[in-house]
C-alpha positions as CSV (number, residue, x, y, z in Angstrom):
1,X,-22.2,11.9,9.3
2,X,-22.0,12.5,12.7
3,X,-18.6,11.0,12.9
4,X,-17.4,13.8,11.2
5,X,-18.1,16.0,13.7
6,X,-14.9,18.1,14.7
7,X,-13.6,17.5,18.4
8,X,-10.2,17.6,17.8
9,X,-9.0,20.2,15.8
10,X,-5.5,20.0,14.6
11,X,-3.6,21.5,11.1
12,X,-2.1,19.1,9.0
13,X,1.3,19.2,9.9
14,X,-0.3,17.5,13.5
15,X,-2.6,15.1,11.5
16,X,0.9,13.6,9.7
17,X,2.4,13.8,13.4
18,X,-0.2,11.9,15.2
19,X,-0.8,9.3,11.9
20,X,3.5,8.6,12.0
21,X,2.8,10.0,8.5
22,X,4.3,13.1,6.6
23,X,2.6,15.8,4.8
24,X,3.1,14.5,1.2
25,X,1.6,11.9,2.2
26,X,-1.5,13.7,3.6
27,X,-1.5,15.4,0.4
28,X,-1.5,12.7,-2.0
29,X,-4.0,10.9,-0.4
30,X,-6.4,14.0,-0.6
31,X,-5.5,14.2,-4.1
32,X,-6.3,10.9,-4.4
33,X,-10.0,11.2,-3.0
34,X,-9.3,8.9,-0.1
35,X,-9.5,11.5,2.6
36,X,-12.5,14.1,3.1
37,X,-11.9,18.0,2.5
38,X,-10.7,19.1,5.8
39,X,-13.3,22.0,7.3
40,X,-10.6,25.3,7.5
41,X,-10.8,27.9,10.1
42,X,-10.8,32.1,10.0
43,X,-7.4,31.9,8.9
44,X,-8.0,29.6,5.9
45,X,-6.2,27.1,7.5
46,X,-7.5,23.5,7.0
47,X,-8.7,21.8,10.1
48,X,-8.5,17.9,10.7
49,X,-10.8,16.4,13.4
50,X,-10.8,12.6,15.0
51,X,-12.4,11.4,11.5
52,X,-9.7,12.6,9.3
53,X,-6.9,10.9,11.9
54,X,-9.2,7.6,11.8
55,X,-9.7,7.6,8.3
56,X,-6.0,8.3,7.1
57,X,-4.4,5.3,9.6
58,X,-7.1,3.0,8.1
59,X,-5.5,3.9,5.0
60,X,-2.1,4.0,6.1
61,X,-2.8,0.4,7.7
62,X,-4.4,-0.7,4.7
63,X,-1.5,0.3,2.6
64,X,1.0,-1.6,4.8
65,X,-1.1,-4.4,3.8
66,X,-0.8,-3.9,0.5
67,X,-3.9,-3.0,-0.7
68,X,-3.5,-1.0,-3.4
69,X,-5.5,2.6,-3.7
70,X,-8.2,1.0,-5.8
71,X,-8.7,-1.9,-3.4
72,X,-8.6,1.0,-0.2
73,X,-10.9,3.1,-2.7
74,X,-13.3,0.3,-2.4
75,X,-13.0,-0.4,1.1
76,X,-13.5,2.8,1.7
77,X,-16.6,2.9,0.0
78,X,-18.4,0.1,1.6
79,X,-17.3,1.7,5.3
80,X,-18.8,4.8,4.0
81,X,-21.9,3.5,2.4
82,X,-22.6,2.0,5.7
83,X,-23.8,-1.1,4.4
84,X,-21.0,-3.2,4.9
85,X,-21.2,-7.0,5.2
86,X,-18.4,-8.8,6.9
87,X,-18.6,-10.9,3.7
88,X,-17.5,-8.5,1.2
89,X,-14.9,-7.1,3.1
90,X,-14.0,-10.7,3.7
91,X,-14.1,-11.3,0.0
92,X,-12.2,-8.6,-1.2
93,X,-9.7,-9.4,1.2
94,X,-8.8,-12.9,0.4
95,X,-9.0,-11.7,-3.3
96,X,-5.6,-9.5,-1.9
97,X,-4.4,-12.2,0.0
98,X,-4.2,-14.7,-3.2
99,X,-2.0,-11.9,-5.0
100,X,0.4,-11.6,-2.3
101,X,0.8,-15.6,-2.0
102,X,1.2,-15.6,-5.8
103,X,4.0,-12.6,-5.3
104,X,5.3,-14.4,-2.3
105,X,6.0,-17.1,-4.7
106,X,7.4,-15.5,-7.7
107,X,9.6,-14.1,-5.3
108,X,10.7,-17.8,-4.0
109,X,11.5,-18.8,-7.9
110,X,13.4,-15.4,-8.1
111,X,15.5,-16.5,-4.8
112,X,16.3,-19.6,-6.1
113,X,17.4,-18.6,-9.3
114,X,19.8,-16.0,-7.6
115,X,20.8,-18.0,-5.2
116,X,21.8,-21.1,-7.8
117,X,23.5,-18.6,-10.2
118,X,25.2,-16.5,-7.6
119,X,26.5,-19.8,-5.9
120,X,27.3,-20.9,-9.6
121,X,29.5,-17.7,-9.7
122,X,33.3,-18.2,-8.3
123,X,34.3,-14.3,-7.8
124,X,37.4,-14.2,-9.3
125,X,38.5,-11.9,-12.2
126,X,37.5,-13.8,-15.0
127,X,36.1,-12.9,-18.2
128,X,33.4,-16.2,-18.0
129,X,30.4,-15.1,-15.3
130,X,27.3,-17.6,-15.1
131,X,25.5,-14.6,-13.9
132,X,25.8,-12.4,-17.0
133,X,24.6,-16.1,-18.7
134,X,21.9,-16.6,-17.3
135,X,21.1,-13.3,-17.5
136,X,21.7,-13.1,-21.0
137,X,19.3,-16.7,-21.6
138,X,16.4,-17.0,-23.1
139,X,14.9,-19.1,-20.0
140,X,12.4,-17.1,-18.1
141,X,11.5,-17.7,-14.4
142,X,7.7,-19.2,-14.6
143,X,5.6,-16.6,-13.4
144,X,1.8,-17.0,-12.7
145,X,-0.6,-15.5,-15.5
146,X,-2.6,-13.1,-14.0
């Protein structure tokens, strides 16, 4: 709790600012639960101290790692249970890792199949376009069942 303490003291507009966020942003993710209601001063003004800017770039960072909100929700929640083990966080990370290698390689298949059928393509006016047949197939790229 004491980490909540307010030394800085800036409005939300300077939160975004300082986080290379925006203000929608800040917003949502309030909405969302992820960030802390922000103390607010005389003027009714909210109030973000060095915990809100902390909290909102691990969120932003986990984000840009493609966590989803459930998966930051969850990291979130050990961090602020304090219990923490190295080995959940470890655990739910290389659960996230497996889904992006399995997205990294749907997208491969996708690439290939665009790339053959594109290169299949010659360009000119022509009523015939392998494109709109494949397209128009009933052969699916294998994805991975989830």
């Amino acid at each position: 709790m004491s980490d909540r303490i307010v030394t800085t003291s800036v409005q939300r507009a300077e939160l975004a600012k300082r986080t290379g966020s925006n203000l929608e942003t800040v917003r949502y993710y309030e909405k969302a639960g992820l960030m802390p209601e922000p103390q607010r001063n005389r003027s009714g003004y909210r109030i973000y101290g060095d915990y809100h800017i902390r909290r909102l770039r691990f969120i932003l960072r986990a984000r840009e790692l493609g966590f989803t909100l459930e998966e930051v929700r969850g990291l979130l929640a050990l961090v602020d249970g304090g219990h923490q083990t190295c080995a959940e966080v470890q655990a739910r990370t290389e659960r996230h890792l497996a889904d992006v290698r399995a997205k990294i390689a749907d997208l491969k298949r996708i690439e290939r199949v665009l790339a053959k059928t594109t290169s299949a393509c010659s360009g000119l006016d022509v009523p015939d376009c392998p494109i709109l047949e494949t397209l128009n197939s009933e052969r699916t790229i294998r994805r991975r069942a989830k």
